[in-house]
N, C-alpha and C positions, 0 to 999 in steps of 0.2 A: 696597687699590687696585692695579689690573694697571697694570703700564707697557703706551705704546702701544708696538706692532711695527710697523711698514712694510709692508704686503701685500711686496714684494720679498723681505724678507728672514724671513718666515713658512716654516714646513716647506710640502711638498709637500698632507701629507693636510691639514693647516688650511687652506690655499688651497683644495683640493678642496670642503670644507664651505662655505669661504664661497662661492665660484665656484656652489655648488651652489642654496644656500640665493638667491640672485641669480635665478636662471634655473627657478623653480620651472614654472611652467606655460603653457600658451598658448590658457588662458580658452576652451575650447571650436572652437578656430582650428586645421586639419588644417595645416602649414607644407608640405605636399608638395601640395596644391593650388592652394597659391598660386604658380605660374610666372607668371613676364612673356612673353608669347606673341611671338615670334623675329619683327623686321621685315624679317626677308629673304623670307619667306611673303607672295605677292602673291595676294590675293583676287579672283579675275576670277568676275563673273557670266556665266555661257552665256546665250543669248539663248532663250526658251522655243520660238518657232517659229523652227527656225534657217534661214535661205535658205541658195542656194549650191548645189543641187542639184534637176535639174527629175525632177518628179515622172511618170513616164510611163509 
């Protein structure tokens, strides 16, 4: 039987494996597409026939 170790007090490269073995995959999910889109970007629609200037 192993004694338990502490995640803390494990070497560097055992932490790595478990760290590793943790974080395997992201089930078909691109992580670089999923941005939170910035609320300082104000969405204004134009108006399709814009007035404000006479036609002559």
């Amino acid at each position: 039987m192993t004694k338990f170790v502490p995640y803390e007090k494990r070497s560097k490269k055992e932490r790595k494996k478990i760290d590793a073995v943790k974080r395997r995959d992201w089930n078909g999910v691109d992580p670089s597409t999923k941005t939170i889109p910035s609320k300082k970007n104000v969405h204004v629609r134009k108006p399709k026939h814009p007035t404000g200037y006479d036609e002559a």
